[in-house]
Backbone as ProteinMPNN parsed JSONL, in Angstrom:
{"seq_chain_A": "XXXXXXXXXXXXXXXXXXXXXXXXXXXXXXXXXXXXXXXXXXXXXXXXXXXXXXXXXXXXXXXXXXXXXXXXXXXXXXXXXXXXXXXXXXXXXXXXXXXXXXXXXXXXXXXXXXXXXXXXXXXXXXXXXXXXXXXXXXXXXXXXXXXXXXXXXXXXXXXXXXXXXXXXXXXXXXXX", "coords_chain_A": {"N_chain_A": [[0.826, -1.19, 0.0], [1.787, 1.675, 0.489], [4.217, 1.599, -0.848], [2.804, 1.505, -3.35], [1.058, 4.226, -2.758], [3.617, 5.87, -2.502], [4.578, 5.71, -5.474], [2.627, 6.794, -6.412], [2.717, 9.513, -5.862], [4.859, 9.876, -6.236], [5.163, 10.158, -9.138], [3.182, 11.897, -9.467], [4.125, 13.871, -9.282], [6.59, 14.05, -10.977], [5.182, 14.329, -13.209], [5.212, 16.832, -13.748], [7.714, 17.748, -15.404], [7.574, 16.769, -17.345], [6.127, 18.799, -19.236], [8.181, 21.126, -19.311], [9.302, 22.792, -22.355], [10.963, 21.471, -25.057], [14.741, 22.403, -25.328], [16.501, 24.14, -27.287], [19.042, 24.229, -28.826], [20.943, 27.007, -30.431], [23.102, 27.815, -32.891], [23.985, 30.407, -34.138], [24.736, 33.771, -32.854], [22.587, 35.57, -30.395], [20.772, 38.593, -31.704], [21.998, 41.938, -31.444], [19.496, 43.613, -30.94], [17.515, 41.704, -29.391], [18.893, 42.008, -26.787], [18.88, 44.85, -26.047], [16.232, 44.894, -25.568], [15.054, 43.732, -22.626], [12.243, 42.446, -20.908], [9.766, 44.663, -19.251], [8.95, 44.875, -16.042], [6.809, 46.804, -13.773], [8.335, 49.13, -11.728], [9.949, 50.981, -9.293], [11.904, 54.257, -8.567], [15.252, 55.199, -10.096], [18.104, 54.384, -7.832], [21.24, 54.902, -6.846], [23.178, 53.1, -6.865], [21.31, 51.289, -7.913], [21.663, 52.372, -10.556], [24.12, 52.507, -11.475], [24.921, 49.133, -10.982], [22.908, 48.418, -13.378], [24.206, 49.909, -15.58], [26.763, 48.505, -15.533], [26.326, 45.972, -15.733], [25.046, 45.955, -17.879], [26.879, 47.445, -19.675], [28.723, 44.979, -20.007], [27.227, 43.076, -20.433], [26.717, 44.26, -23.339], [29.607, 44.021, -24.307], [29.667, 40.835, -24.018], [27.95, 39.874, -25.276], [28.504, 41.328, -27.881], [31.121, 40.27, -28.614], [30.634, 37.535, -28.96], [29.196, 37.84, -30.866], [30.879, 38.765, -33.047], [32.91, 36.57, -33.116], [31.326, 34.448, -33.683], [30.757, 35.204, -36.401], [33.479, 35.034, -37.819], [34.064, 32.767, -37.171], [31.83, 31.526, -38.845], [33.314, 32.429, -41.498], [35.615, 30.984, -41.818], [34.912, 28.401, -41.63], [33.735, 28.975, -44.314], [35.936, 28.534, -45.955], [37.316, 26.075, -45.302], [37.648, 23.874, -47.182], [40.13, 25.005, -48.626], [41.588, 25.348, -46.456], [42.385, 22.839, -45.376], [43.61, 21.756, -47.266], [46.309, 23.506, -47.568], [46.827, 23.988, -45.147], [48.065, 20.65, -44.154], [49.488, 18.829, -41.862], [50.167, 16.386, -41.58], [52.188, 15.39, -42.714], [54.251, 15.703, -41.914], [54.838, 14.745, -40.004], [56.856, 12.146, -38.079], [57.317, 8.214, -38.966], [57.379, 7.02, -36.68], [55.53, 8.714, -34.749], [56.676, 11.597, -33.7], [56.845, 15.194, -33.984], [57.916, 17.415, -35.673], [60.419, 20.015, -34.155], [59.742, 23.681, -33.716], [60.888, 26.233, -34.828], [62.64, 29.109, -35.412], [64.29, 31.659, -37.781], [67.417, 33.49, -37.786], [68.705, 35.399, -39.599], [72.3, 37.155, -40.568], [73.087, 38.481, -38.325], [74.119, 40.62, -35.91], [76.022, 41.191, -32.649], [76.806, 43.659, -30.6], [79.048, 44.386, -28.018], [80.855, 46.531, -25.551], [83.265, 45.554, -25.644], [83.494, 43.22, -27.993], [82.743, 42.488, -31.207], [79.876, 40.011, -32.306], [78.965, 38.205, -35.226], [76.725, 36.261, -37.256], [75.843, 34.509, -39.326], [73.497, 33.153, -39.735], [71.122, 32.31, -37.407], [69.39, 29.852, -35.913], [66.778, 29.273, -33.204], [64.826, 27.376, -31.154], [62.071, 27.007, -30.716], [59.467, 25.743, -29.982], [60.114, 22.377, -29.011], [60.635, 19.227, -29.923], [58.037, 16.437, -30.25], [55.971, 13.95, -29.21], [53.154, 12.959, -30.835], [49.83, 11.963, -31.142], [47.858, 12.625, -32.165], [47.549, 14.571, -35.458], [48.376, 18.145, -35.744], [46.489, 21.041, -36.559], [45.012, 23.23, -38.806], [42.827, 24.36, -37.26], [43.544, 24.509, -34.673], [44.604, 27.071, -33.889], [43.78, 28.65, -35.153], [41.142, 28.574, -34.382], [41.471, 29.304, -32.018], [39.829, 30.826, -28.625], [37.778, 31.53, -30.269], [34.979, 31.561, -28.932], [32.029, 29.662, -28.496], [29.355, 30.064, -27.208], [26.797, 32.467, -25.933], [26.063, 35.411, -24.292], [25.31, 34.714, -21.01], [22.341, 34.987, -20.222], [21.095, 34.759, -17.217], [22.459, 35.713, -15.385], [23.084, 38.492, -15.334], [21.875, 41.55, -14.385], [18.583, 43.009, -14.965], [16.893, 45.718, -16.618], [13.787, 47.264, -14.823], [11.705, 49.425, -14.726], [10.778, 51.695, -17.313], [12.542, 53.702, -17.274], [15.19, 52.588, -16.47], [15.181, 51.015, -18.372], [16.272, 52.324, -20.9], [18.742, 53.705, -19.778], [19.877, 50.679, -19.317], [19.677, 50.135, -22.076], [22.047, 52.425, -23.206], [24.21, 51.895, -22.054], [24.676, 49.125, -22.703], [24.768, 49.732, -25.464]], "CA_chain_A": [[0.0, 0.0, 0.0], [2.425, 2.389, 0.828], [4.713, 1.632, -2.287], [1.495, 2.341, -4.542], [0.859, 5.704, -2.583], [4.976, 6.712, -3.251], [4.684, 5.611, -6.536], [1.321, 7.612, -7.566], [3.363, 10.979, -5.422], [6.404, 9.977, -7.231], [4.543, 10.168, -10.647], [2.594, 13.091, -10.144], [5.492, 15.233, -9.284], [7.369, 14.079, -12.523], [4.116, 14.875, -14.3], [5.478, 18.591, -14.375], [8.439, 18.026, -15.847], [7.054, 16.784, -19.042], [5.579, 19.896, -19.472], [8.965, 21.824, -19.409], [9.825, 23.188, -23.305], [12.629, 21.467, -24.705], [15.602, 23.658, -25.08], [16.762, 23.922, -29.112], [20.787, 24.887, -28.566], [20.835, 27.55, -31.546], [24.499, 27.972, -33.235], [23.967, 31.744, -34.191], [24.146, 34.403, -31.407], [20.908, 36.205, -30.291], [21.046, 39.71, -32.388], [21.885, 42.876, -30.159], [18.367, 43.953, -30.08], [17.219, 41.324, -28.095], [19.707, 42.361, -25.274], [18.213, 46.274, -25.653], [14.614, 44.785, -25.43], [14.295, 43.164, -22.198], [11.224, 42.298, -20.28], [9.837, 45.43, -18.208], [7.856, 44.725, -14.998], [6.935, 47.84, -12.978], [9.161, 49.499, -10.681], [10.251, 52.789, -8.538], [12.695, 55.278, -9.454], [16.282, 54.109, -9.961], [18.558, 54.526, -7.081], [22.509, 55.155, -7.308], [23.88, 51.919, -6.778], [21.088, 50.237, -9.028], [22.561, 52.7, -11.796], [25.725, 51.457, -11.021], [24.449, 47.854, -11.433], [22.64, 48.795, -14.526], [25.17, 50.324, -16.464], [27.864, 47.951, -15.437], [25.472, 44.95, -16.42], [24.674, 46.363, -19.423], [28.109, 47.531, -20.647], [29.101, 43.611, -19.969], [26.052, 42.216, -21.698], [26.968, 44.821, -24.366], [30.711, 43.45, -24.511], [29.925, 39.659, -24.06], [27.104, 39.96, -27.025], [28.773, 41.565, -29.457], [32.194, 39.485, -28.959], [29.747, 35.874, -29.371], [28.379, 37.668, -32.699], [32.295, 38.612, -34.222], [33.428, 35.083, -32.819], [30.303, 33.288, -34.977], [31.231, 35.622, -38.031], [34.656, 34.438, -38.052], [33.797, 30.867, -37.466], [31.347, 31.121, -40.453], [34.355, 32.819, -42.214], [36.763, 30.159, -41.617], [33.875, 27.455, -42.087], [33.782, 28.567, -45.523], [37.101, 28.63, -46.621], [37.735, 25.096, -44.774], [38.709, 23.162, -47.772], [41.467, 25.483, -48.827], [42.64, 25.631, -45.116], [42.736, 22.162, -44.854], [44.903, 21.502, -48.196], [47.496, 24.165, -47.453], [47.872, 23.434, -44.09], [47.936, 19.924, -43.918], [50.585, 18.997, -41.249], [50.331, 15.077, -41.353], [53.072, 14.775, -43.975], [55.375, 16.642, -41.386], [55.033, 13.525, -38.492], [56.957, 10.868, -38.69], [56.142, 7.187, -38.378], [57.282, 7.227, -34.888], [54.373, 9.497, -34.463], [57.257, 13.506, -33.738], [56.165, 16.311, -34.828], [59.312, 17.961, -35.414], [60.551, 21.349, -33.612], [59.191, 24.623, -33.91], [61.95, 26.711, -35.332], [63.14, 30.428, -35.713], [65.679, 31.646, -38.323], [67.461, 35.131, -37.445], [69.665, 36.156, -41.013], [72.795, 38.411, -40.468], [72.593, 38.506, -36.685], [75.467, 41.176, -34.771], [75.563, 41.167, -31.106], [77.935, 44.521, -30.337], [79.135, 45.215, -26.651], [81.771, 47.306, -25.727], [84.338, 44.737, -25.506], [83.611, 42.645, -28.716], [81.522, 42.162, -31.887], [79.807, 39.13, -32.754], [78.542, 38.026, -35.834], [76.937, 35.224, -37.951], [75.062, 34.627, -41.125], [72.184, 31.882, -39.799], [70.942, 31.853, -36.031], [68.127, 29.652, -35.382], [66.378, 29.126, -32.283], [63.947, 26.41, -30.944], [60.922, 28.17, -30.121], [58.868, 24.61, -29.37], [60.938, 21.058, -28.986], [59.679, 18.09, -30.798], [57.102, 16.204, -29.364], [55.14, 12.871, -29.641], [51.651, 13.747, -30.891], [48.843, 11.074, -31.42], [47.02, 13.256, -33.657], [48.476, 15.982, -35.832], [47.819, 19.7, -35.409], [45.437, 21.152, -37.431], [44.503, 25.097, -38.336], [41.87, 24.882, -36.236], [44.307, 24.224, -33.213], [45.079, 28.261, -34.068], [42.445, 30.023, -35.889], [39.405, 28.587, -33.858], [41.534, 29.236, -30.309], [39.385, 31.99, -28.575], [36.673, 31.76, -30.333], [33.982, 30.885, -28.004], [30.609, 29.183, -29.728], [28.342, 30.267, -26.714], [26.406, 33.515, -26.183], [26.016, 35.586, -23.009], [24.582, 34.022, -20.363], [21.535, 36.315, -19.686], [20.523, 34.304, -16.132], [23.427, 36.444, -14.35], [23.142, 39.903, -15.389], [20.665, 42.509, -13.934], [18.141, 43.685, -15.91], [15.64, 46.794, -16.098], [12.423, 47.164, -14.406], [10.83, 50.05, -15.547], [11.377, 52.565, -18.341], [14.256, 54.859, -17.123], [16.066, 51.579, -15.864], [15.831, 50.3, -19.717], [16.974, 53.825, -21.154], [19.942, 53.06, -18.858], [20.691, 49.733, -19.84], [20.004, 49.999, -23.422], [22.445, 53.121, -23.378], [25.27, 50.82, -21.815], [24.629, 47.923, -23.832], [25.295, 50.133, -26.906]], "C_chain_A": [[0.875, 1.261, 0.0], [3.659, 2.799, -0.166], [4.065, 1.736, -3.234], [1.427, 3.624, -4.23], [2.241, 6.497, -2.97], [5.099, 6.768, -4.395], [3.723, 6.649, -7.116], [1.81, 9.13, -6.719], [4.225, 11.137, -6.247], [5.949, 10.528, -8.784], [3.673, 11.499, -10.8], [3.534, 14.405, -9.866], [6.166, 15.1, -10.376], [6.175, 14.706, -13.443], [4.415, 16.422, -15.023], [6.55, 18.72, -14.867], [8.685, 17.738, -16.867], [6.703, 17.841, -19.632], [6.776, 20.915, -19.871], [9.149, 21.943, -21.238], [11.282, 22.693, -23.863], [13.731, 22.349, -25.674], [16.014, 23.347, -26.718], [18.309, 24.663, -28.853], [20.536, 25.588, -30.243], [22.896, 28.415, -31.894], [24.878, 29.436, -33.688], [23.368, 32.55, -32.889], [23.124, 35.334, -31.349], [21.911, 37.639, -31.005], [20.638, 41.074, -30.689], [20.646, 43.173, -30.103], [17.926, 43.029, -29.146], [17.684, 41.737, -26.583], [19.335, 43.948, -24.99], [16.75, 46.346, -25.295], [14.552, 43.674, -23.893], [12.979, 43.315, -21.463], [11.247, 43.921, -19.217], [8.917, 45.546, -17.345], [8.049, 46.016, -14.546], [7.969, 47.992, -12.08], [9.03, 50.993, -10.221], [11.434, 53.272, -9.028], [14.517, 54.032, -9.2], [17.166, 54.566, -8.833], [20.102, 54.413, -7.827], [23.052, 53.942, -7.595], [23.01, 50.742, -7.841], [21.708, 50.743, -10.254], [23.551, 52.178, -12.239], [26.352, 50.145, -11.658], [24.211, 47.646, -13.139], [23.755, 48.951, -15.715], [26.225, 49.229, -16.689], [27.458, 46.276, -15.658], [25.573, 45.005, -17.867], [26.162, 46.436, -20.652], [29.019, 45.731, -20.7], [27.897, 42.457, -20.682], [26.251, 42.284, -23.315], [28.132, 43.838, -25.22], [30.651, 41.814, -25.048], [28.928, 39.227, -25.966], [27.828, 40.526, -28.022], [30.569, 40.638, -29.945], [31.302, 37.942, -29.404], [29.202, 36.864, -30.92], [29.941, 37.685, -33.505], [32.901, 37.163, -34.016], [32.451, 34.166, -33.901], [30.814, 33.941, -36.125], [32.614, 35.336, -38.408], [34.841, 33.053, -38.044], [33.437, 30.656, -38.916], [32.377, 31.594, -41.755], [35.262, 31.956, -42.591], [36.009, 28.685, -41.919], [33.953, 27.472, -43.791], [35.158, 28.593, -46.084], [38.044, 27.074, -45.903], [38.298, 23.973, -46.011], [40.307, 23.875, -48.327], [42.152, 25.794, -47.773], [42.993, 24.532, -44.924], [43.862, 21.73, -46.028], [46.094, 22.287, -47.673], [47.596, 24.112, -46.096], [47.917, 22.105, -43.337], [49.415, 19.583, -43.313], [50.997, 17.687, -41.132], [51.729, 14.843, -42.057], [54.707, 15.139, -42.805], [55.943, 15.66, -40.254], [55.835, 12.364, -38.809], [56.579, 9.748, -38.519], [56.357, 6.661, -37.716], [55.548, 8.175, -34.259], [55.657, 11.344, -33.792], [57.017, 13.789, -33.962], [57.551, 17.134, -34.454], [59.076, 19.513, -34.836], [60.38, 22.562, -34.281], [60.406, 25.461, -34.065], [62.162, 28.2, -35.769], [64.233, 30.536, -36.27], [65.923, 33.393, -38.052], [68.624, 35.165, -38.712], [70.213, 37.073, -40.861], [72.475, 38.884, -39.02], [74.319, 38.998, -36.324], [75.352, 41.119, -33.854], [76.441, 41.914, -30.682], [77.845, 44.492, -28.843], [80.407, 45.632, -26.668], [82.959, 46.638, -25.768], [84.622, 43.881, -27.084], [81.747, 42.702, -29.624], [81.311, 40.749, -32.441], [78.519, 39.323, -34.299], [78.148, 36.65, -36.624], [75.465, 35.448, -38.399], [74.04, 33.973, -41.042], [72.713, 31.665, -38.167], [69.492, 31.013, -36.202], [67.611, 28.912, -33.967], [65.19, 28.386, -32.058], [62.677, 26.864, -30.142], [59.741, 26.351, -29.262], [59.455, 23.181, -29.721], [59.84, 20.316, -29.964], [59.279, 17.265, -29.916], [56.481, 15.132, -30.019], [53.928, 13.584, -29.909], [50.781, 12.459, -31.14], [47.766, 11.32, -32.749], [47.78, 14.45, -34.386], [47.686, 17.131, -35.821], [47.472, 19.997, -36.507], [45.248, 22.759, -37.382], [43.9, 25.564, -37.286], [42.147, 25.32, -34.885], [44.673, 25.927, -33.361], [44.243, 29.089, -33.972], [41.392, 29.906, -35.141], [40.103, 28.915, -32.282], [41.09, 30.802, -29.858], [38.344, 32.466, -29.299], [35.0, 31.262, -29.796], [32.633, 30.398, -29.126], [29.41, 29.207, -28.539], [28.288, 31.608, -26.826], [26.641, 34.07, -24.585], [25.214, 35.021, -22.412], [23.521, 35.086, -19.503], [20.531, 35.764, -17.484], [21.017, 35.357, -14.964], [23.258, 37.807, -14.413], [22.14, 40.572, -14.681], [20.369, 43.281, -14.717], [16.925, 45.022, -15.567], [14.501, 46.501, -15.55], [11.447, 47.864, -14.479], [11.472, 50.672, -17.021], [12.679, 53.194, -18.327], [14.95, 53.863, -16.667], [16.396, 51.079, -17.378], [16.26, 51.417, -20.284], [18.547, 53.497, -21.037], [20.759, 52.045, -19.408], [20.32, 49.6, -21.441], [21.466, 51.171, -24.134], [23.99, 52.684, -23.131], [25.198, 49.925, -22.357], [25.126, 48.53, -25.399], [27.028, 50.75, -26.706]], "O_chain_A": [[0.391, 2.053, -0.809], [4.056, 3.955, -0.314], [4.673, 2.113, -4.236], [1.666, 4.411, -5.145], [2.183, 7.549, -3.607], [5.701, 7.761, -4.806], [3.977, 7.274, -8.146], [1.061, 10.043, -7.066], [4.47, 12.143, -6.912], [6.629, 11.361, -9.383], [3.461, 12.079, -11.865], [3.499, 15.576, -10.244], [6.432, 16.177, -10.91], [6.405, 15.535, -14.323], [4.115, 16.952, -16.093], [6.814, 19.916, -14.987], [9.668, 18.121, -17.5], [7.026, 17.855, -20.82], [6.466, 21.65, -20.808], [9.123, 20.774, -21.621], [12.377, 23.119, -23.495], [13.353, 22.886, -26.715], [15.755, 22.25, -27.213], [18.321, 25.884, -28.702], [20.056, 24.903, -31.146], [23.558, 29.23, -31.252], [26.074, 29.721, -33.627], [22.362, 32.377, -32.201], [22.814, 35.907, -32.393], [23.13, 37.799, -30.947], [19.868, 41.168, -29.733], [20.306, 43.041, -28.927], [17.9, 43.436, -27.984], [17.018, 41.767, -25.549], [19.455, 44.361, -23.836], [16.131, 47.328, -24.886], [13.89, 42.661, -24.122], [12.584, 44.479, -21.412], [12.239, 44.324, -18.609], [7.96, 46.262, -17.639], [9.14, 46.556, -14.727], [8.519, 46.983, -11.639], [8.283, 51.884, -10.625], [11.989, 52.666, -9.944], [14.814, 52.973, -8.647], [16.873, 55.762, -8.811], [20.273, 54.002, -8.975], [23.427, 53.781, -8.757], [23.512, 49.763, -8.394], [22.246, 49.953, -11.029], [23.766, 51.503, -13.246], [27.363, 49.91, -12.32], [24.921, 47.031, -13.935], [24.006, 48.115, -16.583], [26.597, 48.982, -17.836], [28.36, 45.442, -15.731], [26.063, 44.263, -18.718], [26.422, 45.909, -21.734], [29.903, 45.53, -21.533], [27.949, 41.36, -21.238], [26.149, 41.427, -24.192], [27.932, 43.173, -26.236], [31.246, 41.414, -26.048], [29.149, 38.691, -27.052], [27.671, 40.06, -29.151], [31.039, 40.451, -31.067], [31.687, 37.418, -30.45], [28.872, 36.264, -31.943], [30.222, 36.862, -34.377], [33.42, 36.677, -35.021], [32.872, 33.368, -34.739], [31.371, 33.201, -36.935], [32.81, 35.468, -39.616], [35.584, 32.355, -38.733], [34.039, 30.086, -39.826], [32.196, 31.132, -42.882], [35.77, 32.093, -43.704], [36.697, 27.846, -42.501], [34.148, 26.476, -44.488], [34.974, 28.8, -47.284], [39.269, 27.014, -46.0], [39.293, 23.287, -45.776], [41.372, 23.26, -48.373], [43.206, 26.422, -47.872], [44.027, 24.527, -44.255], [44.974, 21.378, -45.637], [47.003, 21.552, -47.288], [48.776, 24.219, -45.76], [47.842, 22.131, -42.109], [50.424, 19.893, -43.946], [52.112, 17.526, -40.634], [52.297, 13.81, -41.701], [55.877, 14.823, -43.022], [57.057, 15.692, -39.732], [55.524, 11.633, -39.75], [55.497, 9.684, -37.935], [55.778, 5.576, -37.653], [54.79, 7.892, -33.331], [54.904, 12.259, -33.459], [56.317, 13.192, -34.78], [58.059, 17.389, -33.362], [58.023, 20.143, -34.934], [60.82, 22.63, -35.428], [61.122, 25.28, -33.08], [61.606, 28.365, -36.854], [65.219, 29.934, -35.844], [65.074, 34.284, -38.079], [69.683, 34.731, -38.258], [69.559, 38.116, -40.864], [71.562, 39.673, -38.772], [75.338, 38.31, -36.375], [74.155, 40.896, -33.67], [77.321, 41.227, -30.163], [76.73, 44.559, -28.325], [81.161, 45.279, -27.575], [83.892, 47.409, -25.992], [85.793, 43.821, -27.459], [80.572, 42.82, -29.278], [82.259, 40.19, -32.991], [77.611, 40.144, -34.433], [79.065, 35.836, -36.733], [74.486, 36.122, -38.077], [73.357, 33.942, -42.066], [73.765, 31.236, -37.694], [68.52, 31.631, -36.638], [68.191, 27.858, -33.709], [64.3, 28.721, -32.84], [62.6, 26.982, -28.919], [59.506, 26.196, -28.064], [59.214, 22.824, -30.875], [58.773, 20.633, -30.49], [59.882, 17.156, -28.849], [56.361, 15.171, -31.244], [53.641, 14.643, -29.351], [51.625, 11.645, -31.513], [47.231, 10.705, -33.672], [48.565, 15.175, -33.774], [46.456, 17.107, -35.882], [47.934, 19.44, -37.502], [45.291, 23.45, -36.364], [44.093, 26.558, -36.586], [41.512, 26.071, -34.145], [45.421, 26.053, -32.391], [43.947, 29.955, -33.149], [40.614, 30.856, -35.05], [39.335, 28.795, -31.327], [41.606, 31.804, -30.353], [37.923, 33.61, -29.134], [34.137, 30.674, -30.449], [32.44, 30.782, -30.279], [28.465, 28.449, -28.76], [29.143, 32.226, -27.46], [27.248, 33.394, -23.755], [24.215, 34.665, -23.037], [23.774, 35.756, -18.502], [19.675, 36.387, -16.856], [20.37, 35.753, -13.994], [23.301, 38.36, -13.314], [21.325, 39.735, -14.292], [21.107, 44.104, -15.259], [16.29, 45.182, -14.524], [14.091, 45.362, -15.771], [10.32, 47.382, -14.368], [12.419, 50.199, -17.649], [13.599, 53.187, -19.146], [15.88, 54.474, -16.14], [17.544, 50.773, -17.702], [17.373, 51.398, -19.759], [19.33, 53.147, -21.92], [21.896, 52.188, -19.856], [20.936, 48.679, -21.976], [21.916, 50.943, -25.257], [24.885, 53.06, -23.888], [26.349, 49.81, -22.778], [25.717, 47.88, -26.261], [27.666, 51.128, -27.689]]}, "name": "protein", "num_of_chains": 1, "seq": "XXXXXXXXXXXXXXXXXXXXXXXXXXXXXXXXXXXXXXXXXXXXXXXXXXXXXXXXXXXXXXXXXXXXXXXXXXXXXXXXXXXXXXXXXXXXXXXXXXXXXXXXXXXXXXXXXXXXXXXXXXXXXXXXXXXXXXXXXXXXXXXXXXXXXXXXXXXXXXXXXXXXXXXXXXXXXXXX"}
C-alpha cells in the first residue's frame, strides 16, 4: 500500500516536468536587439547603486554579445574557406612514423651582437621556439584560428536587468 501511494506521489510530481519546453541549442548568437529589449515589470525610481548595477550589467552584456556575434562571423568565415585551409595546411606529412612532430623553429639572417668589448657576428641563427614532441594526432589550423573563439552567447541568467522605463533607457544606453 504504501509503495502504490509513493509511486502515484512519485509520478505526479514528474508529471510537471514533461511539461517543461525542450531547449533547441541555436548555433547563431541572439542579435543585439534582443539584449536592448528586455522584459519590463513595474518598478520605482532608480537609485545610485542600481545605476551602477545597470550600467555595469549592461556595458558587460553589451561586450559579451557583441564578442559571441564577431566570434560566430569568423567561425562562419573560416567554415567557408575550410577546404582550402585544410589543403594548405595539412601537417600530417610533417610527423613521422614514430608518431614527432618535429621542432618549432626560428631563423634570425645576419645577426650582430655589439658590446663594448667585442663584436659578434653570424650569417644563420636559429632558435627552438617549441621542442619536438610525440603527438597522437596531428595539429590542425583549427588548433590556431578557432583558439578563442567561443561558440556560446552571453549568459543572460546572471546579469541585472531593467524594471521600468528609465532603468531600460539606462541599460540599453550601456549595452550600446
Amino acid at each position: 500500500m504504501k509503495k502504490s501511494i509513493l509511486t502515484l506521489v512519485l509520478l505526479q510530481g514528474l508529471q510537471g516536468c514533461g511539461h517543461t519546453p525542450p531547449s533547441t541549442p541555436s548555433d547563431t548568437p541572439a542579435p543585439l536587439e534582443s539584449y536592448l529589449a528586455p522584459v519590463d515589470p513595474p518598478s520605482a525610481d532608480v537609485t545610485e547603486s542600481r545605476r551602477q548595477l545597470l550600467e555595469e550589467s549592461g556595458r558587460n552584456t553589451g561586450f559579451r554579445g557583441g564578442k559571441a556575434e564577431r566570434a560566430w562571423e569568423l567561425r562562419q568565415a573560416l567554415e567557408g574557406q575550410i577546404g582550402r585551409l585544410n589543403g594548405l595546411y595539412d601537417f600530417r606529412t610533417l610527423i613521422s612514423r614514430e608518431g614527432w612532430l618535429p621542432p618549432v623553429i626560428d631563423e634570425a639572417v645576419d645577426v650582430a651582437h655589439i658590446t663594448p668589448r667585442q663584436i659578434r657576428t653570424a650569417s644563420h641563427v636559429y632558435e627552438i621556439i617549441v621542442p619536438e614532441r610525440f603527438v597522437s594526432n596531428p595539429p590542425s589550423w583549427r588548433t590556431w584560428l578557432m583558439a578563442g573563439l567561443s561558440s556560446s552567447s552571453p549568459d543572460d541568467a546572471v546579469s541585472v536587468t531593467p524594471e521600468n522605463r528609465l532603468q531600460k533607457a539606462l541599460w540599453q544606453a550601456a549595452v550600446r
